[in-house]
C-alpha positions as CSV (number, residue, x, y, z in Angstrom):
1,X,-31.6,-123.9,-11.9
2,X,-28.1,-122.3,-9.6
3,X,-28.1,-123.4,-6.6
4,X,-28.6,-119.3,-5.2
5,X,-32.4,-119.3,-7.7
6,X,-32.9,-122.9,-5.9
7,X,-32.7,-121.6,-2.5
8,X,-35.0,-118.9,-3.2
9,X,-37.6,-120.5,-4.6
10,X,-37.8,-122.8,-2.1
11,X,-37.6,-120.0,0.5
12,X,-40.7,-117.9,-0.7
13,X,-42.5,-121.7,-1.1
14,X,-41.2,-123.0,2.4
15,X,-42.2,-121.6,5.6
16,X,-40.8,-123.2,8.9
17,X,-42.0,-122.2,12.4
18,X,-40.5,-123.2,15.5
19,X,-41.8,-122.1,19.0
20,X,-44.0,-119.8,17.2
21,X,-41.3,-118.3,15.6
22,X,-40.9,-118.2,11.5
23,X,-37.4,-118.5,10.9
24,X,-35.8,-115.8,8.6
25,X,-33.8,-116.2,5.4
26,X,-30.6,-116.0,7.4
27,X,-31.7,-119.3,9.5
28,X,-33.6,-120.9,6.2
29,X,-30.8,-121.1,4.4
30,X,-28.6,-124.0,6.0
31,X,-31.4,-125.9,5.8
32,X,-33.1,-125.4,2.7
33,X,-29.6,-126.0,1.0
34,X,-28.9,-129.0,3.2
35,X,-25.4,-129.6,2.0
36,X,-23.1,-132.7,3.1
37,X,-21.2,-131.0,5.4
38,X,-22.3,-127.5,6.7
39,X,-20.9,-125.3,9.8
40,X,-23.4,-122.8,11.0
41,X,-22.0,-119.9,12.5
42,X,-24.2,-118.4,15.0
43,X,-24.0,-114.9,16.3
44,X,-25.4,-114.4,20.6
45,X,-29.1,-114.6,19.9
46,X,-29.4,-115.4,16.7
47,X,-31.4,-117.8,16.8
48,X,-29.3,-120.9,16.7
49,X,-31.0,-123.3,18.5
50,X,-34.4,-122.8,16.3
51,X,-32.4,-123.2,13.4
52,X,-30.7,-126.6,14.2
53,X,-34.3,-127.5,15.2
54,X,-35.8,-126.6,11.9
55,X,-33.0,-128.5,10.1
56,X,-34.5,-131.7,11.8
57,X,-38.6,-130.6,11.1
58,X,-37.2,-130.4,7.6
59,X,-35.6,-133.5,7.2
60,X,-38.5,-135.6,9.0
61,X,-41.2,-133.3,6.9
62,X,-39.8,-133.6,3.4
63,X,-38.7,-137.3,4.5
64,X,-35.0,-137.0,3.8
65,X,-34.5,-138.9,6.9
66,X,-36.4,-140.9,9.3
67,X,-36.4,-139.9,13.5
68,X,-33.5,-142.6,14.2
69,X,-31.3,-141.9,11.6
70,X,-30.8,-138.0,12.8
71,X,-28.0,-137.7,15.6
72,X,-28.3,-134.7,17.8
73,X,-25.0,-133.7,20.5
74,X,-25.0,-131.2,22.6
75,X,-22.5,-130.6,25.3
76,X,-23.9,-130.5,28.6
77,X,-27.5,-132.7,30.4
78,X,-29.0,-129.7,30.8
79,X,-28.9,-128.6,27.3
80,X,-29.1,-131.7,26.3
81,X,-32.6,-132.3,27.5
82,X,-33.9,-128.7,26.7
83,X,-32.7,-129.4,22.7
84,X,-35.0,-133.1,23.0
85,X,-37.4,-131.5,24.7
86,X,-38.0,-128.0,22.1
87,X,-37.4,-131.4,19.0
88,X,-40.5,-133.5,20.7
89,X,-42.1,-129.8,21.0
90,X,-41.7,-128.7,17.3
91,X,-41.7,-132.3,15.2
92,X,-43.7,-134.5,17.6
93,X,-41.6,-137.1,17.1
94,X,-38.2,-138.9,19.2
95,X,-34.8,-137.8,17.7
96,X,-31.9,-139.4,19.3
97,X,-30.3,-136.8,21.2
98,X,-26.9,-136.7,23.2
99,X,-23.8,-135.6,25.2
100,X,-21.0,-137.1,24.1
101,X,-20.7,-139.1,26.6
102,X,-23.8,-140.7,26.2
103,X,-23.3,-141.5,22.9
104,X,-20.0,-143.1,24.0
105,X,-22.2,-144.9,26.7
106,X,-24.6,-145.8,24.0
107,X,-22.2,-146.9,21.4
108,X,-20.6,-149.4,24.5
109,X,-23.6,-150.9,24.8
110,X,-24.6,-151.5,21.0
111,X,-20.8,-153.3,20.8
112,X,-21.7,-155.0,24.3
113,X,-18.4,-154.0,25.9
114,X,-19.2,-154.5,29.8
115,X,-18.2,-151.1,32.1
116,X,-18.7,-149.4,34.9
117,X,-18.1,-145.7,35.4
118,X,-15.6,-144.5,37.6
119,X,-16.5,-142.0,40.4
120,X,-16.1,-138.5,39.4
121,X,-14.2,-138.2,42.5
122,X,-12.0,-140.5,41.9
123,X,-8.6,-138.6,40.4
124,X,-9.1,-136.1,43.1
125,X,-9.2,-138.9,45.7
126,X,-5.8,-140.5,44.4
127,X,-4.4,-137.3,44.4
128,X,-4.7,-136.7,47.9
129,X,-4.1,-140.3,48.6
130,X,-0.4,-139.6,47.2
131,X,0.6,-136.6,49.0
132,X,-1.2,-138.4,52.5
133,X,0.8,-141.2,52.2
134,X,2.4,-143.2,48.8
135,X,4.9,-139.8,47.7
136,X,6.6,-140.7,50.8
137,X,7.6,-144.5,50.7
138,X,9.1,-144.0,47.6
139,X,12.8,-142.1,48.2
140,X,12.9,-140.2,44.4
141,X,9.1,-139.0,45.0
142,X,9.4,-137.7,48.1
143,X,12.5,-135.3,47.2
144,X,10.6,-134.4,44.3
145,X,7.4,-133.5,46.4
146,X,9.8,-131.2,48.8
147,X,11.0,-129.6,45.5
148,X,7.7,-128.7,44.3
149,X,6.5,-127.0,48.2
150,X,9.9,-125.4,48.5
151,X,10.6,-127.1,51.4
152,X,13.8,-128.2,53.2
153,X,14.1,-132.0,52.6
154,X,14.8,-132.0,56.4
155,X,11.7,-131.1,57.7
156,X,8.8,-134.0,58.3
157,X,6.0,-135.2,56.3
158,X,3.2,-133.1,58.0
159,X,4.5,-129.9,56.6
160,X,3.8,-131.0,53.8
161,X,0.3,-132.4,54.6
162,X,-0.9,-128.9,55.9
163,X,1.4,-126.5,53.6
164,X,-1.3,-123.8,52.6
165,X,0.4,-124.5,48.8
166,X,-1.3,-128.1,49.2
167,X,-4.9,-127.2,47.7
168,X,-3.5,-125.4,44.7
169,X,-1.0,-128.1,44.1
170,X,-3.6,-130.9,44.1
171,X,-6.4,-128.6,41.4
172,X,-2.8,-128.2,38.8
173,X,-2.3,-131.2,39.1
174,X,-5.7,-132.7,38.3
175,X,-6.1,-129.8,35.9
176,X,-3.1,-131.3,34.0
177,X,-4.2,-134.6,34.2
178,X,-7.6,-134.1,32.9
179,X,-6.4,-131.2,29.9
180,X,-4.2,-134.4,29.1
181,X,-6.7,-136.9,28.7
182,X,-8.9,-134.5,27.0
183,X,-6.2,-133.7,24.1
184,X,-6.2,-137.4,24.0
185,X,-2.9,-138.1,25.2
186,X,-1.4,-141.1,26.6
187,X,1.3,-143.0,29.1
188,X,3.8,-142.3,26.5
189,X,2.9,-139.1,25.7
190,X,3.8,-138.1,29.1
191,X,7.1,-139.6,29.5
192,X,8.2,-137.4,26.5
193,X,6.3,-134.2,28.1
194,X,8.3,-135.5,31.1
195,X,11.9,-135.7,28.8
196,X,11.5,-132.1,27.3
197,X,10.2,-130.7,29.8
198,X,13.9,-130.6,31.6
199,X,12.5,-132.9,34.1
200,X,10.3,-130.7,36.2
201,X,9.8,-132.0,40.0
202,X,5.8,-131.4,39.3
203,X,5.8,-133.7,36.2
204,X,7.8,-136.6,38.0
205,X,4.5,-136.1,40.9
206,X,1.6,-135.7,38.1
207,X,3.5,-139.3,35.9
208,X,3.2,-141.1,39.4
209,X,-0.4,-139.9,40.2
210,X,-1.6,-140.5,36.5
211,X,-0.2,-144.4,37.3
212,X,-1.9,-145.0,40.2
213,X,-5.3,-143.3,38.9
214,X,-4.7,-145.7,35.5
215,X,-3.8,-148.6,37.5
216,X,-7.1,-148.4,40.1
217,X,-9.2,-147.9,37.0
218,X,-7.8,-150.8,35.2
219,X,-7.7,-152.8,38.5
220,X,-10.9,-152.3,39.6
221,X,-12.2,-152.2,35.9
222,X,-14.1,-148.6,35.6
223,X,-14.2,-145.7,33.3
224,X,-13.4,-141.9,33.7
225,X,-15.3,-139.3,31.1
226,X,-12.8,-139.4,28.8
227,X,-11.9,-143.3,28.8
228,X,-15.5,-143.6,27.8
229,X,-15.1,-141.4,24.5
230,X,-11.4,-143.0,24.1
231,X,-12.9,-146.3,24.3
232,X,-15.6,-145.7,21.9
233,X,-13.7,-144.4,19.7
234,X,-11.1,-147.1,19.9
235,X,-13.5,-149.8,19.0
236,X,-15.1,-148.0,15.8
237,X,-11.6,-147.8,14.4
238,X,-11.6,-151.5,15.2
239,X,-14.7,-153.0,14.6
240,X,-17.6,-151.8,12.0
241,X,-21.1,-151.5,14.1
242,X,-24.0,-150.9,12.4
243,X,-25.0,-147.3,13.3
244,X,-28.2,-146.4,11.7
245,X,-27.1,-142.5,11.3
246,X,-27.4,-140.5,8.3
247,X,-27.1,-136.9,9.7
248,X,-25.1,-135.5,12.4
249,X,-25.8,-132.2,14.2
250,X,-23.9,-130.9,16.8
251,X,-24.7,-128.1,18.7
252,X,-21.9,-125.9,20.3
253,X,-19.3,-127.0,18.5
254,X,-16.6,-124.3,19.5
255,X,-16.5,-126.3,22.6
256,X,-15.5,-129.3,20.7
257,X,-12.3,-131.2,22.3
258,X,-9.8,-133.3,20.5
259,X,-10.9,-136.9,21.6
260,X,-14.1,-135.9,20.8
261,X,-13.8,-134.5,17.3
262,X,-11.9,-137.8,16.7
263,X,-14.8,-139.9,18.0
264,X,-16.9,-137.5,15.6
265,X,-14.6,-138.9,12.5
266,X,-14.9,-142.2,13.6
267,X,-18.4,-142.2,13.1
268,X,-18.6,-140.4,9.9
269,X,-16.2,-142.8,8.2
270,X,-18.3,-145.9,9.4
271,X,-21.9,-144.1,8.7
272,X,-20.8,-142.0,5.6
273,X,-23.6,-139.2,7.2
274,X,-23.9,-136.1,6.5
275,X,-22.7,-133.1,9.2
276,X,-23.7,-129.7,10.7
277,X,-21.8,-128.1,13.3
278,X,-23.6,-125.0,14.8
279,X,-21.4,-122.5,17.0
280,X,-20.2,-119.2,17.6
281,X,-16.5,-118.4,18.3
282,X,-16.8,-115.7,19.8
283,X,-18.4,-117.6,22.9
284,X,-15.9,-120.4,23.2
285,X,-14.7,-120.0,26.7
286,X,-14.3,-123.7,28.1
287,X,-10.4,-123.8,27.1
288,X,-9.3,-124.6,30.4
289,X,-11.1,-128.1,30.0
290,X,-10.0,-129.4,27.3
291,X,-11.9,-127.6,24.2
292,X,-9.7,-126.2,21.4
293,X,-11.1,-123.5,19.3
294,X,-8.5,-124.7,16.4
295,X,-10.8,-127.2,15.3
296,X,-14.5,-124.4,14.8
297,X,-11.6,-122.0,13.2
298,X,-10.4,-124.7,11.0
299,X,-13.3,-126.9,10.1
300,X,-12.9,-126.6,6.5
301,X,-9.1,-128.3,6.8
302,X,-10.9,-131.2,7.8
303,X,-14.2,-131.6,5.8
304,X,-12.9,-129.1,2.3
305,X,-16.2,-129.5,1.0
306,X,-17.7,-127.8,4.0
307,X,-20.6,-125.0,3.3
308,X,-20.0,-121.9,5.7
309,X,-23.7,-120.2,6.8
310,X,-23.2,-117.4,9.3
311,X,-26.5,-116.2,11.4
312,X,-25.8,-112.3,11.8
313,X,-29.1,-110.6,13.3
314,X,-30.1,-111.1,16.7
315,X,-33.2,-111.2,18.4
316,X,-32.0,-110.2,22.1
317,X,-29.6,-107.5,21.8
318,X,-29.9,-104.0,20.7
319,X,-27.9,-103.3,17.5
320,X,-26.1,-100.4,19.7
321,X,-24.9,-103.2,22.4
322,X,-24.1,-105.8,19.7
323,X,-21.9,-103.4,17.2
324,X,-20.1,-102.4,20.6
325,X,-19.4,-105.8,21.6
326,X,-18.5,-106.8,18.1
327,X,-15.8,-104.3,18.5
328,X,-14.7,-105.4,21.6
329,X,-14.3,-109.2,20.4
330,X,-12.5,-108.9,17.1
331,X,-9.9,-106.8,18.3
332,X,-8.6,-110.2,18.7
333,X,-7.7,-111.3,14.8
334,X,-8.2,-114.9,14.9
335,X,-11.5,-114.6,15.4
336,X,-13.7,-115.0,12.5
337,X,-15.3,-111.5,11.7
338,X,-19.2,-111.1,11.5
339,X,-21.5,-107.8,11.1
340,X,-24.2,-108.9,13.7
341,X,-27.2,-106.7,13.7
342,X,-30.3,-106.1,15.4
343,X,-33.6,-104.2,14.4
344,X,-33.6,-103.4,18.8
345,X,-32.5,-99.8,19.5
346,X,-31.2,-98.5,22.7
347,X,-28.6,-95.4,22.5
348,X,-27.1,-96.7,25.8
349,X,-27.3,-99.8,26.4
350,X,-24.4,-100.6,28.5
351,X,-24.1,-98.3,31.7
352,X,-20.6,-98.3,33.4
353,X,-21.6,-97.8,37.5
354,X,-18.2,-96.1,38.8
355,X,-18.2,-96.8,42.8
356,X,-16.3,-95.5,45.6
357,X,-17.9,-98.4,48.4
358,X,-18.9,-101.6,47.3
359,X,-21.3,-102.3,49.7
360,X,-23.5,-99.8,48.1
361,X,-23.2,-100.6,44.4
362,X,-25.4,-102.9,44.0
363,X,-28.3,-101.8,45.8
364,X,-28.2,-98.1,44.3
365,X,-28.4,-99.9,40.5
366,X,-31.5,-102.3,41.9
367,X,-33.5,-99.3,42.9
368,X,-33.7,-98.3,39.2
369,X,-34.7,-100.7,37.6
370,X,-38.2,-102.0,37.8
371,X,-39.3,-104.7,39.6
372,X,-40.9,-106.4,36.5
373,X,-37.7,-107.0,34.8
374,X,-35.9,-110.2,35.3
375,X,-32.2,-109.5,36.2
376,X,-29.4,-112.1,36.1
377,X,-26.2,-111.1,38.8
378,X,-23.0,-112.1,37.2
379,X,-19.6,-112.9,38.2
380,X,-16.0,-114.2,37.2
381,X,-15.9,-116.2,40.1
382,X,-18.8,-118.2,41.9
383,X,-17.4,-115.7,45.4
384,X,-17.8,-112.1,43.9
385,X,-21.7,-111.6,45.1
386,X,-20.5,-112.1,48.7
387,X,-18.4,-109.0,47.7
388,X,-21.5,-106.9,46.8
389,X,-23.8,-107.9,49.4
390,X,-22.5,-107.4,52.8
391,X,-25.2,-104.9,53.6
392,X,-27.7,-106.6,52.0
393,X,-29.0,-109.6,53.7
394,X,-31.0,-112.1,51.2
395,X,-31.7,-115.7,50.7
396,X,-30.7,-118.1,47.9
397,X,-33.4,-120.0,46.6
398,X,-33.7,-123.2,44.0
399,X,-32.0,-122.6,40.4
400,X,-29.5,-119.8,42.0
401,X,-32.8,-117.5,42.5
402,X,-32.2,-114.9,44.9
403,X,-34.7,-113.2,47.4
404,X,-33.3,-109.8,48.9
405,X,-35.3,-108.6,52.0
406,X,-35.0,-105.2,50.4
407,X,-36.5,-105.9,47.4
408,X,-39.0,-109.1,47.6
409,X,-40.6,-108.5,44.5
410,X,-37.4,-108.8,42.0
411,X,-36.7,-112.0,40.2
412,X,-32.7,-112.0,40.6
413,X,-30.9,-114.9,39.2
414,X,-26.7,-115.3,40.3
415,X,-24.8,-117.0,38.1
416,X,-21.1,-117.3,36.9
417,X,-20.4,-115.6,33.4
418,X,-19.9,-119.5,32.3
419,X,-22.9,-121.1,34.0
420,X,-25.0,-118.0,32.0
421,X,-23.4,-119.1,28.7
422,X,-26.5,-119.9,26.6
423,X,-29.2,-118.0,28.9
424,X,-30.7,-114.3,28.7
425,X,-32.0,-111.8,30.9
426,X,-33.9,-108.4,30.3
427,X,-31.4,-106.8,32.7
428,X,-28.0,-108.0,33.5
429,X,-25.7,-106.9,36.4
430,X,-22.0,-107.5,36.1
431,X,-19.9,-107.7,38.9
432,X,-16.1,-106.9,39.8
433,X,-14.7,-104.8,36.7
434,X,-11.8,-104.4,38.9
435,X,-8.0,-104.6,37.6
436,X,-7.1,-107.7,40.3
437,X,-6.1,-110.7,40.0
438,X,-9.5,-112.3,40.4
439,X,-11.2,-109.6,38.6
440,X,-12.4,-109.1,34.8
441,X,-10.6,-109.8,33.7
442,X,-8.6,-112.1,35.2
443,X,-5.0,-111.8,36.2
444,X,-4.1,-114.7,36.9
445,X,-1.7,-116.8,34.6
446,X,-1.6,-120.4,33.6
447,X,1.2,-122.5,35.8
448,X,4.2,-123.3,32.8
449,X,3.1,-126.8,33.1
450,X,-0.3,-126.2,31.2
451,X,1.7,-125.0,28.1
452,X,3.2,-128.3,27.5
453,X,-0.4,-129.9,26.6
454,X,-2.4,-126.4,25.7
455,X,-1.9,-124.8,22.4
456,X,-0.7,-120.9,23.7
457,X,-3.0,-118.2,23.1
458,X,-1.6,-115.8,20.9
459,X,-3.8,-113.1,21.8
460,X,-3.4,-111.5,25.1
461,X,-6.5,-111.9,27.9
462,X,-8.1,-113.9,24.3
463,X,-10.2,-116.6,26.4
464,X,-11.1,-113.7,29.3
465,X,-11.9,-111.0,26.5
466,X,-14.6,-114.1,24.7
467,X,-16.0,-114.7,28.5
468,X,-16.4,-110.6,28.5
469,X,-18.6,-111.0,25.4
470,X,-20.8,-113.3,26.7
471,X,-21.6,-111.5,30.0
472,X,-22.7,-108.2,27.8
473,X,-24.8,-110.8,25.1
474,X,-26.6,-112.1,27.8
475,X,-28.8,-108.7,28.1
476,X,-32.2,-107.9,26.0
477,X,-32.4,-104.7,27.7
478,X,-29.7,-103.0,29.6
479,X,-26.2,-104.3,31.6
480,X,-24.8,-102.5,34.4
481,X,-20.9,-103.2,34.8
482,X,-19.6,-102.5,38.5
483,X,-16.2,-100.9,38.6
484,X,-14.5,-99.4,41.5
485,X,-13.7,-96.3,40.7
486,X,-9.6,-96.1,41.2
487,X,-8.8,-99.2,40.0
488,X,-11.3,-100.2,36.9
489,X,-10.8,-103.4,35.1
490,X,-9.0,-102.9,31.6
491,X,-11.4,-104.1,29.8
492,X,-13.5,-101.3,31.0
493,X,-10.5,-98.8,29.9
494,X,-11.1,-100.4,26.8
495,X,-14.9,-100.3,26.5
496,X,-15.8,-96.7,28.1
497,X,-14.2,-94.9,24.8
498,X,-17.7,-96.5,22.8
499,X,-20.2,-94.1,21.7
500,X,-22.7,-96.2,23.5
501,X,-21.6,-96.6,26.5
502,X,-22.6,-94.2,29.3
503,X,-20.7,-93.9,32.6
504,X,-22.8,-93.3,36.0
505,X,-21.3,-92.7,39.1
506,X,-22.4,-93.3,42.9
């Protein structure tokens, strides 16, 4: 029997429900076909999450592996805890499931290596620490700190202390520092940055910081977030331990980072087990931590054998919102092209609100829409509702719910565009379509520095045009985009020339 009359008889003989959902033949497949390695590519609302959890209620049913033997990562605690949670839920059985980290943590403990975990303050501490005080006992540093303020080498050490540049300094320079740890570089790593990057007063500041913050790690014997991963991976390449895994699953994995896809291989050389990666590229938007979208796009350079699944209707959207967003996203061509569909109709689905006064905007799209829809209020930037609301008093409740005095019987929700990643709505609201630098999208460019350790996106706006995507996935229903009327975001240049997109005006 071919593999392709194998999969369909065990589809019309194999029914798998999860949260009362039977998944489709789209979702089946992966799992039915349970290849060695498989990457699962998973359109917004496709069901992803129901499909990696069927893939384990197969397994466990049809006893191809037992509850320890099945690894399950997922990137953050929160979805962490929702992915064992919906596993207890649907198998009624314990899978081991983890962040990274805590599988790092976990794999510590197995090989009994004593740590203790650094505070996640700490790097920012040190930082300020240097520019307070230890930039300016040391003659070389402290010309190379005036350098970097543009400052007369004259002029005393509190001008540098309260320089307004001070705060932004400090974040690039932790940014650097923890893109570089991420990418999995190391002390010598940076002196060559350092060499070919034509000696650059910043780098001479972030070598010195990265010393100190190594040295009071070492000193005091703690580990950051990424020592943890580095370390676990370093003792795997060292030492065999016996891991009890047979399957991998990792949810998410667009967001995947370099030390932690080599802590991935570590594992699969001393296990042998098999692996499924589940993401969507079109949603990788973390690039400023660490994650590198190379290694979704380019799975199959690493594991040739791989089997490529793609999940292409959705449940959320309407087809008219997902066909004009799938437009939008793959005029970028390194992203890997999918026909998502949707059996949901709405001719208009995404309503452009021109505005002359901001402080109207929002309550003029609130008074139509019902009060028994949910609504989720996005942003680019955790400041923009302050923007919005100025005439609207309200107050913030638990879980970013918000309580307008206007209208008490709406359930609003504000989040970032990145904290909704993942999350739906049956309305969505997005904020500050305006072409400024802290608008969407966003103007403002990487410092020089960052190119030394990040690969350059090739595509302009690439990372802001995937965050754009998300915000108008997150809808079932409708989204409203807020754009002031002289000066509209070019992404909304771009979008208002779709047949289903309607422009309102007040």
């Amino acid at each position: 029997m071919t593999t392709n009359s194998l999969f369909f008889y065990n589809k019309f003989m194999t029914k798998i429900i999860i949260n009362s959902y039977e998944l489709d033949e789209e979702q089946l497949k992966p799992i039915l076909e349970n290849p060695k390695y498989s990457l699962i590519i998973a359109g917004a609302g496709s069901g992803k999450t129901l499909t990696l959890i069927g893939k384990i209620k197969y397994l466990l049913e049809n006893h191809l592996a037992l509850p320890h033997e099945i690894c399950t990562i997922s990137f953050t605690n929160e979805a962490t805890n929702n992915l064992r949670k919906n596993i207890l839920k649907n198998c009624h059985v314990e899978v081991p499931t983890f962040t990274f980290h805590k599988l790092a943590l976990d794999i510590l403990k197995k090989a009994k290596i004593p740590y203790k975990i650094a505070s996640p303050n700490l790097l920012e501490y040190t930082i300020q620490e240097f520019f307070h005080n230890q930039c300016f006992h040391n003659s070389f540093l402290k010309k190379q700190c005036y350098k970097v303020f543009s400052l007369p080498s004259f002029l005393p050490s509190k001008y540098i202390e309260n320089s307004a540049k001070q705060p932004m300094i400090q974040k690039q320079i932790q940014t650097f520092i923890n893109l570089f740890k991420a990418n999995g570089y190391f002390q010598n790593d940076l002196k060559n940055i350092l060499f070919t990057a034509k000696k650059e007063p910043i780098l001479y500041l972030i070598y010195a910081i990265y010393l100190l913050y190594e040295n009071e790690k070492e000193s005091q014997n703690i580990l950051d977030f990424d020592d943890i991963i580095l370390s676990a991976t370093k003792h795997l390449q060292e030492n065999f331990l016996n891991l009890p895994f047979t399957y991998l699953i990792i949810d998410e994995f667009q967001d995947t980072s370099l030390c932690r896809f080599h802590f991935i291989q570590e594992i699969l050389k001393q296990t042998n087990a098999s692996l499924c990666v589940v993401g969507d590229d079109y949603q990788s938007i973390y690039h400023f931590s660490g994650c590198d979208l190379t290694l979704f796009l380019q799975f199959t350079k690493y594991y040739p054998e791989t089997k490529i699944y793609k999940l292409e209707t959705t449940y959320r959207n309407s087809d008219e919102l997902v066909k004009t967003a799938g437009t939008f996203i793959q005029k970028n061509p390194d992203q890997i092209k999918k026909n998502l569909k949707s059996n949901k109709h709405f001719v208009k689905p995404i309503k452009i609100v021109y505005y002359k006064n901001v402080n109207t905007v929002l309550e003029h799209i609130l008074k139509n829409i019902p009060d028994s829809q949910e609504i989720f209020i996005l942003g680019r930037n955790h400041f923009d509702l302050k923007k919005y609301t100025k005439n609207l008093s309200y107050k913030m409740l638990d879980h970013n719910q918000i309580l307008f005095d206007k209208f008490p019987n709406y359930k609003i929700r504000f989040l970032t565009v990145h904290a909704a990643k993942g999350l739906e709505s049956d309305v969505v609201i997005l904020l500050n379509l305006e072409n400024t630098l802290y608008g969407f999208p966003s103007l403002q460019e990487d410092e020089k520095i960052f190119s030394l350790i990040k690969k350059k996106q090739p595509f302009l706006f690439e990372e802001e045009r995937r965050l754009f995507y998300v915000a108008l996935t997150r809808t079932k229903n409708d989204i409203y985009l807020c754009v002031p009327k002289y000066t509209p975001s070019r992404f909304i240049k771009e979008i208002k020339k779709e047949k289903h997109v309607e422009s309102l005006f007040c």
